[in-house]
MARBAGU-878631 format. One line per 8 residues: number of its first residue (from 0); their letters; for each residue x, y, z of N, C-alpha, C, O, CB. Coordinates in Angstrom, 1 decimal, decimal comma. Glycine has a CB too. Example, Ala and Ser with C-alpha at 12.3 -4.5 7.8 and 13.67 -1.06 7.14 Angstrom:
0) AS) 13,2 -5,7 7,8 12,3 -4,5 7,8 13,2 -3,3 7,8 14,2 -3,3 8,5 11,3 -4,5 9,0  12,8 -2,2 7,1 13,7 -1,1 7,1 12,9 0,0 7,9 13,4 1,1 8,0 14,1 -0,6 5,7
//
This chain:
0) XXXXXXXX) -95,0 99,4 28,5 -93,7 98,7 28,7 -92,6 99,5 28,2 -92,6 100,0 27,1 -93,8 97,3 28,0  -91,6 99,6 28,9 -90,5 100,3 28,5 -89,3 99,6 27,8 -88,6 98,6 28,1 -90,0 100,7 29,6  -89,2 100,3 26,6 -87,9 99,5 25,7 -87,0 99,5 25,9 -86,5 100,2 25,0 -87,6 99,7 24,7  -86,2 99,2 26,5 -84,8 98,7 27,3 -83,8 98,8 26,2 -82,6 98,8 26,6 -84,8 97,1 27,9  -84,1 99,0 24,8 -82,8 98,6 23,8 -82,1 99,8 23,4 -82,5 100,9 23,3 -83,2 97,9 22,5  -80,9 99,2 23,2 -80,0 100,0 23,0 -80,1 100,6 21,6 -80,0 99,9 20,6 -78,8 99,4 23,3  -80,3 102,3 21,6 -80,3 103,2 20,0 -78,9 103,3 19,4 -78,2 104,1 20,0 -81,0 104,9 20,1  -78,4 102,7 18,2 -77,2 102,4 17,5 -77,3 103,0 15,9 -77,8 102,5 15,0 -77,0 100,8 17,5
8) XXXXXXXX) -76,8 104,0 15,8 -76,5 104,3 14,2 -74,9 104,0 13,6 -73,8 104,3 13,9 -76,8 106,0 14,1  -75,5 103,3 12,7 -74,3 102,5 11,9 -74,5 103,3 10,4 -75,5 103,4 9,8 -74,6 100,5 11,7  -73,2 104,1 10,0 -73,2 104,4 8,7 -71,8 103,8 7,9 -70,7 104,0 8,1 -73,4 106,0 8,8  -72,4 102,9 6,9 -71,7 102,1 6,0 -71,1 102,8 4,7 -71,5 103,9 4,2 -72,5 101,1 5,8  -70,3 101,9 4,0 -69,6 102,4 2,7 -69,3 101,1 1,8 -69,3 100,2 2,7 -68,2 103,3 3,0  -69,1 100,9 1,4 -68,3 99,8 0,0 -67,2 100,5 -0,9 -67,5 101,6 -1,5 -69,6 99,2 -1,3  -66,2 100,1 -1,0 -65,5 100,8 -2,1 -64,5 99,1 -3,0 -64,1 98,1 -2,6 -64,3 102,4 -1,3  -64,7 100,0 -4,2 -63,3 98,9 -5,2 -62,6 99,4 -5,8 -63,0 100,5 -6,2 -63,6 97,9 -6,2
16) XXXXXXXX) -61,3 99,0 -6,3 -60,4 99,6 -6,6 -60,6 99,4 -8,3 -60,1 100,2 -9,1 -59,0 99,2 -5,8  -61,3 98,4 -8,7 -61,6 98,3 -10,2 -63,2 97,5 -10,1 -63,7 97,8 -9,0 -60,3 97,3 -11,1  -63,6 97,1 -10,4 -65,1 97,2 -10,4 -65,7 95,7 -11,6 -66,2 96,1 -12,7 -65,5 99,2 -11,1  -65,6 94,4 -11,4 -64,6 93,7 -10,4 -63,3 94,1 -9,5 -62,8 94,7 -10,4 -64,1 93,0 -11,0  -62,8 94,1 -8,9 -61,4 93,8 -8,3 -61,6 93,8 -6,9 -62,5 93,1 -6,5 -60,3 94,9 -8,6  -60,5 94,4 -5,9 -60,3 94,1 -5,0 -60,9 95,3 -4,5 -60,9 96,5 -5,0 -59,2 93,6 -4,8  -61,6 94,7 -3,0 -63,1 95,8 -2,6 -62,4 95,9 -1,0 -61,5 95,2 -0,5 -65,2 94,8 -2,7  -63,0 96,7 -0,6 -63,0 96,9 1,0 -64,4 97,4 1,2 -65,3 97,5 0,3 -61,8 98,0 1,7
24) XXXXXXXX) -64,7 97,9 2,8 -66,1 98,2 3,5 -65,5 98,6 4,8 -64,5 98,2 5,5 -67,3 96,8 3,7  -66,3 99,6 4,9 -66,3 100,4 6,1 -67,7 100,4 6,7 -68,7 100,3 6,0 -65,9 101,8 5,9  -67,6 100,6 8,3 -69,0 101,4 9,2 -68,3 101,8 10,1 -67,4 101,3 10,7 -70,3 100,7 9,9  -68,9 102,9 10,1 -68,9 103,5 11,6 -70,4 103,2 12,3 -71,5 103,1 11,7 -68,6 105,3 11,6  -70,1 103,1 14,0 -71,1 102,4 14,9 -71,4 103,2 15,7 -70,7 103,0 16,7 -70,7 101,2 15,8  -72,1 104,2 15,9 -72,3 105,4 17,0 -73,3 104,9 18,3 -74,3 104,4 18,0 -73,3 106,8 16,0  -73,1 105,1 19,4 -74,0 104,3 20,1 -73,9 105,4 21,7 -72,9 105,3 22,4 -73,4 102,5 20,3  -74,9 106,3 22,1 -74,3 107,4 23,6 -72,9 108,1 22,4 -72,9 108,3 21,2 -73,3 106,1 25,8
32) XXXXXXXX) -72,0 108,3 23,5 -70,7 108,5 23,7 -70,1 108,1 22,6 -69,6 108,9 21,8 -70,2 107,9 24,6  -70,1 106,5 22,6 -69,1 105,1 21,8 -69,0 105,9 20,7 -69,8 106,8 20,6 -69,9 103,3 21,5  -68,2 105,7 20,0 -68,4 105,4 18,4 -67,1 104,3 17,6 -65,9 104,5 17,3 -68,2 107,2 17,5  -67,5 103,6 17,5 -66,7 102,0 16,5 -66,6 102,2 15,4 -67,4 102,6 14,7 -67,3 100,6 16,2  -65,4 101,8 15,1 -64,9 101,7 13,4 -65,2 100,2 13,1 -65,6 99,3 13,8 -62,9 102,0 13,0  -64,9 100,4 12,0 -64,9 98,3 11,3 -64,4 98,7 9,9 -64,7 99,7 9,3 -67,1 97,1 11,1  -63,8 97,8 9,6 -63,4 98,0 8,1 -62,7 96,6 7,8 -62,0 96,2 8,7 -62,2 99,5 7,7  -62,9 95,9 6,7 -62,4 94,8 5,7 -62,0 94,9 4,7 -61,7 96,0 4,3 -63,0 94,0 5,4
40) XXXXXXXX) -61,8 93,6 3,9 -61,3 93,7 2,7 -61,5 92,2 2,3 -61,6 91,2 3,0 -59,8 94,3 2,7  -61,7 92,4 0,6 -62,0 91,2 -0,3 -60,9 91,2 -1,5 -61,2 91,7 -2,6 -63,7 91,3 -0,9  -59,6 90,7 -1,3 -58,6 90,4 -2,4 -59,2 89,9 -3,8 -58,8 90,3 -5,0 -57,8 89,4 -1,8  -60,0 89,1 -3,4 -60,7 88,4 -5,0 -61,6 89,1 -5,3 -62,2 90,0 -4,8 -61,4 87,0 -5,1  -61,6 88,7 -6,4 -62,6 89,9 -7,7 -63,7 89,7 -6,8 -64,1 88,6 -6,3 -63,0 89,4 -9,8  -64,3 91,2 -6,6 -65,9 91,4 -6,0 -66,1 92,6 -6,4 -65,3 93,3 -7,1 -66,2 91,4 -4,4  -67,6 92,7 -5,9 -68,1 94,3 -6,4 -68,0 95,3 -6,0 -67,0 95,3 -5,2 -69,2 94,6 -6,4  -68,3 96,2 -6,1 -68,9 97,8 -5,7 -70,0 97,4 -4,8 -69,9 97,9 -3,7 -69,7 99,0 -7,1
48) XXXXXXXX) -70,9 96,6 -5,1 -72,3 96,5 -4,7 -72,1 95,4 -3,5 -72,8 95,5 -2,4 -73,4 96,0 -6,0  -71,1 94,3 -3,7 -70,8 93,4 -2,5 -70,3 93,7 -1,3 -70,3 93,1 -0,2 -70,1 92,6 -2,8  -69,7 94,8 -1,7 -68,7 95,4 -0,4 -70,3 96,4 0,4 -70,8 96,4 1,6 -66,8 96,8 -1,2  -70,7 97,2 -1,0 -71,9 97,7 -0,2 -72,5 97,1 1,3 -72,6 97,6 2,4 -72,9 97,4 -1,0  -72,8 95,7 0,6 -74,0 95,0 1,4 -73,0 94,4 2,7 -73,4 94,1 3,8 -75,0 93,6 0,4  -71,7 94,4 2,3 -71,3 93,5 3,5 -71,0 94,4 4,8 -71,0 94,0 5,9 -70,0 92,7 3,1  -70,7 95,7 4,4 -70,7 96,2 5,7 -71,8 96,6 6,2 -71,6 96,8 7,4 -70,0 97,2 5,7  -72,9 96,7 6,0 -73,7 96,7 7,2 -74,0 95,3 7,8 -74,5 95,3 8,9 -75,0 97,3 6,8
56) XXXXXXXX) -73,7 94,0 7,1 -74,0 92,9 7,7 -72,4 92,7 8,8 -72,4 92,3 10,0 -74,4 91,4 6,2  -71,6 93,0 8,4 -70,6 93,0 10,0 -71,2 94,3 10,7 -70,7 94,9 11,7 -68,5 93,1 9,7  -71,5 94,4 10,5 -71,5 96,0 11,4 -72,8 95,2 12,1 -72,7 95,3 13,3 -72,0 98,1 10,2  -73,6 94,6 12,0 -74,9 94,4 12,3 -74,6 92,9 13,4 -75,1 92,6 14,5 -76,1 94,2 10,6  -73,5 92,2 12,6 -73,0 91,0 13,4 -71,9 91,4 14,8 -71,6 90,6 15,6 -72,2 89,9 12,3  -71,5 92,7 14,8 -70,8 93,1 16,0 -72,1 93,2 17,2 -71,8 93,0 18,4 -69,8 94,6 15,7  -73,2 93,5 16,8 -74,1 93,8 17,8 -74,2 92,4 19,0 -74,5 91,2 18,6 -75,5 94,2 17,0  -74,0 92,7 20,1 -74,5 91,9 20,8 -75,8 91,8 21,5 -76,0 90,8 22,2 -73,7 91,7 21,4
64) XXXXXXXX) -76,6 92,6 21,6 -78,2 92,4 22,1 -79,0 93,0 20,9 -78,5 93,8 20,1 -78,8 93,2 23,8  -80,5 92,4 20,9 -81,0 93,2 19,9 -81,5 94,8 20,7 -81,8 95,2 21,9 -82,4 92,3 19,3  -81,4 95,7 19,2 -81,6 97,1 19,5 -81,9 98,1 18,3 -81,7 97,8 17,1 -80,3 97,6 20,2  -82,1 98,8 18,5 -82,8 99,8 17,6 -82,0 100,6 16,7 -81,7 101,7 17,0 -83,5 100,8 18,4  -81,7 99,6 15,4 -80,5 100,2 14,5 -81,1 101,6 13,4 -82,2 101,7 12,8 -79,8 98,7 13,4  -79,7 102,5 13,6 -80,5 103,6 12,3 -79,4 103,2 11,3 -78,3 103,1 11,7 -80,6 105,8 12,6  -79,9 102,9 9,8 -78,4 102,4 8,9 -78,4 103,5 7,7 -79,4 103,5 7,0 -78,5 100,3 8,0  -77,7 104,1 7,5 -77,4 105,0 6,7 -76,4 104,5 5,9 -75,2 104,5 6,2 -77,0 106,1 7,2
72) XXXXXXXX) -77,0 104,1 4,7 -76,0 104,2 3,5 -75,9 104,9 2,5 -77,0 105,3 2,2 -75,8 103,4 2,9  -74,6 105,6 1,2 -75,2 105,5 0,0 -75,5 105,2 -1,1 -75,5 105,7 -2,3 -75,3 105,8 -0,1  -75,7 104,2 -0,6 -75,8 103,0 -1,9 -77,7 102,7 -2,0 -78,4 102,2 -1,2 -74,6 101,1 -1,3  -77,9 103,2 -3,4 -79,7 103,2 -3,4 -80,1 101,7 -3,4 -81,2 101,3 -3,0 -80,5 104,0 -4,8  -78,7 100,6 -4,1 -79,1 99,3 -4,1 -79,2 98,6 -3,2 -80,1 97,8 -3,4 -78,5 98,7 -4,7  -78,7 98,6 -2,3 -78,6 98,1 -1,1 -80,2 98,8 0,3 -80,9 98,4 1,2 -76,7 98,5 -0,7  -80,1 99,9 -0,2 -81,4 100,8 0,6 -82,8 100,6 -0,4 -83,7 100,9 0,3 -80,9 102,6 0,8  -83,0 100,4 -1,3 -84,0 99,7 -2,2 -84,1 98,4 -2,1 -85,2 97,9 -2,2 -83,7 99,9 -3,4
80) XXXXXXXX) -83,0 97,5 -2,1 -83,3 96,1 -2,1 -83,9 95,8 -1,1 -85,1 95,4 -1,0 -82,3 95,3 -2,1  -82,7 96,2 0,1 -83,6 95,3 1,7 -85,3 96,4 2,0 -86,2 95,9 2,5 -82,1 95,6 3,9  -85,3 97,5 1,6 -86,5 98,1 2,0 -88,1 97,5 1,0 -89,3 97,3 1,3 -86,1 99,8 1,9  -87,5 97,6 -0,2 -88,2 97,4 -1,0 -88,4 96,0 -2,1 -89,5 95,9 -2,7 -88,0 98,5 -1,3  -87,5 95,2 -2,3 -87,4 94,2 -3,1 -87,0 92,5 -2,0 -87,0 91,3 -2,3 -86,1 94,8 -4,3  -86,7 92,9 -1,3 -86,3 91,8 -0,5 -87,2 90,9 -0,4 -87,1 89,8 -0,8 -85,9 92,1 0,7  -88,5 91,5 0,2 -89,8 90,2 0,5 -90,3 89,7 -1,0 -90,8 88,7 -1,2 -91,3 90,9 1,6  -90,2 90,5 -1,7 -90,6 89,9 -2,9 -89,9 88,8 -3,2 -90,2 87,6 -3,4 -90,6 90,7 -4,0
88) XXXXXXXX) -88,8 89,3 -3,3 -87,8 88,0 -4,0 -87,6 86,7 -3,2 -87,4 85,6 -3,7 -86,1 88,5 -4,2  -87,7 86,9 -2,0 -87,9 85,8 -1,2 -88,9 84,8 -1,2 -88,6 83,6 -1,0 -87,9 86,1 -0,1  -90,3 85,4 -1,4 -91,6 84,9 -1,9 -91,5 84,3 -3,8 -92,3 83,6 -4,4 -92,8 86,5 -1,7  -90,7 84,7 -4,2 -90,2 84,6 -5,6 -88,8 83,3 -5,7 -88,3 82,8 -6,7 -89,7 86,3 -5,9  -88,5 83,1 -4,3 -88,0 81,9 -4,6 -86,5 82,2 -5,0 -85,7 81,7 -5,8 -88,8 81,1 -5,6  -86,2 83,7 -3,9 -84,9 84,2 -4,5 -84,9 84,9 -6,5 -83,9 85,5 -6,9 -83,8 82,5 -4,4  -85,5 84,8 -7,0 -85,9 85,1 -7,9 -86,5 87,0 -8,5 -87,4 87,6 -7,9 -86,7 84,0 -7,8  -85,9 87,3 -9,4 -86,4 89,3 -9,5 -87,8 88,9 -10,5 -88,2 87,8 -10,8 -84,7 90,9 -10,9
96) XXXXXXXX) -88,3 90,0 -10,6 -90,0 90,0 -11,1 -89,3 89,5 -13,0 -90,0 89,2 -13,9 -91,2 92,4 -11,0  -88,8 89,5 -12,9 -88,2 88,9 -14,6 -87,7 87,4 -14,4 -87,0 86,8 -15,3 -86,5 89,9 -15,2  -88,1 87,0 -13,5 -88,0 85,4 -13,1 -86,1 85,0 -13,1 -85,6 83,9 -13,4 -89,1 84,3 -14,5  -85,4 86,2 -12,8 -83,8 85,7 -13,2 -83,3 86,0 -11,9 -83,7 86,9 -11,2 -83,0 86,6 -14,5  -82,3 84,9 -11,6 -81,9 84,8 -10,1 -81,6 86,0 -9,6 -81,6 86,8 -10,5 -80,7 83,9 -9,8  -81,3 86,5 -8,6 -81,3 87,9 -7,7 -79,9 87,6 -7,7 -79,5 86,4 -7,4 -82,2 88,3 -6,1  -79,0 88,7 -7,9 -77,8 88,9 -7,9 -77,1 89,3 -6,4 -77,6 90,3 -5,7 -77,7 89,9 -8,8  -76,1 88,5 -5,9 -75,9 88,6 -4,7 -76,7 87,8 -3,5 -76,9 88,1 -2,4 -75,8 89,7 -4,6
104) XXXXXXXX) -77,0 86,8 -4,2 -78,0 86,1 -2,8 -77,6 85,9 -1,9 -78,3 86,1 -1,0 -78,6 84,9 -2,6  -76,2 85,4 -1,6 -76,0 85,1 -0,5 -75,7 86,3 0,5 -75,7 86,3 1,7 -75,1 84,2 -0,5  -75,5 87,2 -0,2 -75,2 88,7 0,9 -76,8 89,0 1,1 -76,9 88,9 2,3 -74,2 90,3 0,0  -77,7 89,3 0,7 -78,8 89,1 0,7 -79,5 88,5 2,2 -80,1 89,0 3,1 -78,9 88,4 -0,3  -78,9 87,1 1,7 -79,7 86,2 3,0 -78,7 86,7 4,3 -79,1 86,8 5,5 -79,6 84,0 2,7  -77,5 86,9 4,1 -77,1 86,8 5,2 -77,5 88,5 5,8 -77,5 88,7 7,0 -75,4 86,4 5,2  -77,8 89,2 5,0 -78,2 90,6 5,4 -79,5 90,1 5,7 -78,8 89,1 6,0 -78,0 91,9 4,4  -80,4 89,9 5,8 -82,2 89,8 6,2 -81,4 88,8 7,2 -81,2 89,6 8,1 -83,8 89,0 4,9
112) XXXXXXXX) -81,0 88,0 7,5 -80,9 87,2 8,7 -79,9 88,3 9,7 -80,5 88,7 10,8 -80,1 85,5 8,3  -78,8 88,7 9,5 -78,1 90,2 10,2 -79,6 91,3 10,6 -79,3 92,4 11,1 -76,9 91,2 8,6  -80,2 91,1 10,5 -81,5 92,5 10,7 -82,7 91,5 11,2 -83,9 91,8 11,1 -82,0 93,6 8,9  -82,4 90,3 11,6 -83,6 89,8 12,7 -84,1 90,2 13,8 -85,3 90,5 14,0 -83,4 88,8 13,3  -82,8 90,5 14,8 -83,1 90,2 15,6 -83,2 91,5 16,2 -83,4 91,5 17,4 -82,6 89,3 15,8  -82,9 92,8 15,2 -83,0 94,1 15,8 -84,3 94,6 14,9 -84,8 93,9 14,1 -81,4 95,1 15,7  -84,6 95,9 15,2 -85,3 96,7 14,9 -84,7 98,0 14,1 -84,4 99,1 14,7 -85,9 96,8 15,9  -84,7 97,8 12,5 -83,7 98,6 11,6 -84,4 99,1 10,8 -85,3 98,7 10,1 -82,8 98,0 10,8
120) XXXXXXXX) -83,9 100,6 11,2 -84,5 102,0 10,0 -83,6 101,9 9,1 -82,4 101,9 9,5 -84,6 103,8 10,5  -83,8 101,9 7,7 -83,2 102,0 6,8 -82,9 103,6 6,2 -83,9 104,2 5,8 -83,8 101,2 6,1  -81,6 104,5 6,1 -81,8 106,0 5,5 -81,2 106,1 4,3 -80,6 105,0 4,3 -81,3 107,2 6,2  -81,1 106,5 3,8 -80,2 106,7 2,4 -79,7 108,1 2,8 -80,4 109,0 3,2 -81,2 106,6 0,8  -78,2 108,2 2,6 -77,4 109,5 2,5 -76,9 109,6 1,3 -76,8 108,6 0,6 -76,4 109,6 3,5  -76,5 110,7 0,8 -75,8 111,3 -0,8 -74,5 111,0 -0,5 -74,1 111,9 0,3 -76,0 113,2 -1,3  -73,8 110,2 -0,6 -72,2 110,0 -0,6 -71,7 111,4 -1,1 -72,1 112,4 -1,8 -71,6 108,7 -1,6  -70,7 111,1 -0,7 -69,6 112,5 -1,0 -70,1 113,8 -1,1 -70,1 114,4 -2,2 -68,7 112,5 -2,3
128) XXXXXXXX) -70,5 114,1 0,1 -71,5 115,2 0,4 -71,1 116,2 1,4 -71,6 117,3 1,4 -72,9 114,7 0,9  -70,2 115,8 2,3 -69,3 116,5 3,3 -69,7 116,0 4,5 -69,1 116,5 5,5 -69,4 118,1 3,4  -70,5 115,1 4,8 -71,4 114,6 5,9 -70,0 113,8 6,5 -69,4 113,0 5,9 -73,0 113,3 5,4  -69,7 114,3 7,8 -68,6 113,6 8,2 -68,6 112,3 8,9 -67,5 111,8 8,7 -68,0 114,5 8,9  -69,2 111,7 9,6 -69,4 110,0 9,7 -69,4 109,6 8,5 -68,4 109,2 8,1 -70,7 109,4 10,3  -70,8 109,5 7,7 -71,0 109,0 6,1 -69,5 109,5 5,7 -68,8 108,8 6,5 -72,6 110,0 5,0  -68,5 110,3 5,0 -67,4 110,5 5,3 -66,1 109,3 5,6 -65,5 108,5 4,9 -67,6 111,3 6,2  -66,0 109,5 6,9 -65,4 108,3 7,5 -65,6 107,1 7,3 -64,9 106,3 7,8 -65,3 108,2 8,6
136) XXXXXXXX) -66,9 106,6 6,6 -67,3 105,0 6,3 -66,6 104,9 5,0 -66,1 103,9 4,5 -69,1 104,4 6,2  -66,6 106,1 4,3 -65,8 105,9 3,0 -64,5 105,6 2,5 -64,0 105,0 1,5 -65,9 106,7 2,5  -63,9 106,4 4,1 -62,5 106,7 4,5 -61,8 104,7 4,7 -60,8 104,0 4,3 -62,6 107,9 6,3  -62,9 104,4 5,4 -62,9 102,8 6,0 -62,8 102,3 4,7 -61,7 101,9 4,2 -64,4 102,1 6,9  -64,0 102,5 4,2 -63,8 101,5 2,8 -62,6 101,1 2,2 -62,0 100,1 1,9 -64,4 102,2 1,8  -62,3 103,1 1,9 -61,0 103,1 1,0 -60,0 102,5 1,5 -59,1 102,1 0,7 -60,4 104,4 0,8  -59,9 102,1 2,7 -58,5 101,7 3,2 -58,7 100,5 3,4 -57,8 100,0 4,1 -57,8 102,4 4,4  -59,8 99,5 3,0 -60,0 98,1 3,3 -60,0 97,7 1,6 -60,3 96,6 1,3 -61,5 97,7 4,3
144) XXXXXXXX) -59,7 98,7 0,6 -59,7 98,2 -0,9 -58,6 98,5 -1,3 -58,4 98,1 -2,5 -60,8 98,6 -1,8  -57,9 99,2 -0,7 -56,7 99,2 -1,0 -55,5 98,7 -0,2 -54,4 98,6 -0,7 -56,5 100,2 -1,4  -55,7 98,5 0,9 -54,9 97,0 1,6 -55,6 95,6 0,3 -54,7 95,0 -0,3 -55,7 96,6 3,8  -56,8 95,3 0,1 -57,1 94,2 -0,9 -56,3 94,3 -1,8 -55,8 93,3 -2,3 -58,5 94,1 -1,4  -56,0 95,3 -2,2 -55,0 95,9 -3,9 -53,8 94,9 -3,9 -53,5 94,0 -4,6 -54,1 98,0 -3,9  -53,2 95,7 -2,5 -51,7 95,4 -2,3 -51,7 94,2 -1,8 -50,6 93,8 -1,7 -50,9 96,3 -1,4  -52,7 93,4 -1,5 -52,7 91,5 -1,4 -52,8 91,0 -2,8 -52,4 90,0 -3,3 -54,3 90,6 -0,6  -53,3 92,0 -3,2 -53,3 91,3 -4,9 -52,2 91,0 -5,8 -52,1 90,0 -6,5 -54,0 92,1 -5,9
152) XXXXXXXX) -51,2 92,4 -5,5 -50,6 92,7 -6,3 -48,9 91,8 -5,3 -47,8 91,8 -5,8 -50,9 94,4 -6,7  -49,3 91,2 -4,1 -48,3 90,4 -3,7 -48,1 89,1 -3,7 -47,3 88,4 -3,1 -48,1 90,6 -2,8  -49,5 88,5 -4,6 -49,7 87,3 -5,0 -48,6 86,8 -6,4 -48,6 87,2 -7,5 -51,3 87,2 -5,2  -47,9 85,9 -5,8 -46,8 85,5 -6,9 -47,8 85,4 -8,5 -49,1 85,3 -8,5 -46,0 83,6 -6,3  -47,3 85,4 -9,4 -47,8 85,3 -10,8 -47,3 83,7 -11,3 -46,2 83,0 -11,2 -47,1 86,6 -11,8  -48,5 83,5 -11,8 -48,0 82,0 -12,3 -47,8 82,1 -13,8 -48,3 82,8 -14,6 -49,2 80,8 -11,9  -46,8 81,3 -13,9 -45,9 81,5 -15,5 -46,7 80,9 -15,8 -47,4 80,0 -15,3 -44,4 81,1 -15,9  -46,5 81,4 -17,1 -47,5 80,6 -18,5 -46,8 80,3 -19,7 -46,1 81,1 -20,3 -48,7 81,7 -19,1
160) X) -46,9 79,1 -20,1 -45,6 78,1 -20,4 -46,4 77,6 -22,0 -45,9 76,8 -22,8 -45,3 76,4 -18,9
//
């Protein structure tokens, strides 16, 4: 039988401007020819590690048929979790082998539900390595956490009386 699906490499990034603070996320979407940007941003205190996970889960929700994703990130938490800790903790009731809730569940669930309905190799790349896609997801990042900055820093201040 011949596999009809479409081969898509998505290489992701997370960045924050303080660690809580205000985060952005980048991917780039390589597909033939194509290649797609995506980049966001989270004004309210978030992670390093949230922004991680969230760009491959939009990057993964732009897809419209299922297809044969390659995801390159470099983030080992996010490429360890879903490869290696995910089914445990799910069997564990959301829960890590130390019986203490798993940090980030809901990016979590929404990332294992984002990767149903395709067929996803997971790679790990060395950030800031010269790799020019891996590169440009960072580029994304940076500019989705620092547009978050400058929402932050245009939020009126409330007096304290």
């Amino acid at each position: 039988m011949q596999d009809d699906r479409e081969e898509i490499e998505i290489y992701t990034d997370g960045a924050c401007i303080r660690n809580p603070g205000p985060g952005g996320w980048g991917a780039v979407l390589r597909y033939g020819s194509h290649v797609e940007e995506l980049y966001g941003s989270e004004p309210d205190e978030t992670t390093n590690n949230r922004m991680e996970l969230t760009a491959p889960i939009q990057a993964l929700n732009t897809l419209l048929r299922p297809s044969v994703v390659r995801i390159y990130t470099d983030s080992t938490y996010v490429k360890n979790g879903i490869t290696s800790w995910l089914a445990r903790w799910k069997r564990n009731g959301w829960r890590t082998s130390a019986r203490q809730p798993v940090k980030n569940v809901d990016l979590w669930q929404q990332l294992d539900d984002a990767t149903a309905a395709h067929e996803v190799h997971w790679h790990w790349v060395k950030g800031h390595s010269g790799h020019p896609v891996n590169d440009r997801a960072d580029q994304l990042a940076a500019r989705g956490a620092q547009e978050a900055s400058r929402k932050c820093r245009t939020r009126p201040l409330r007096s304290v009386s």
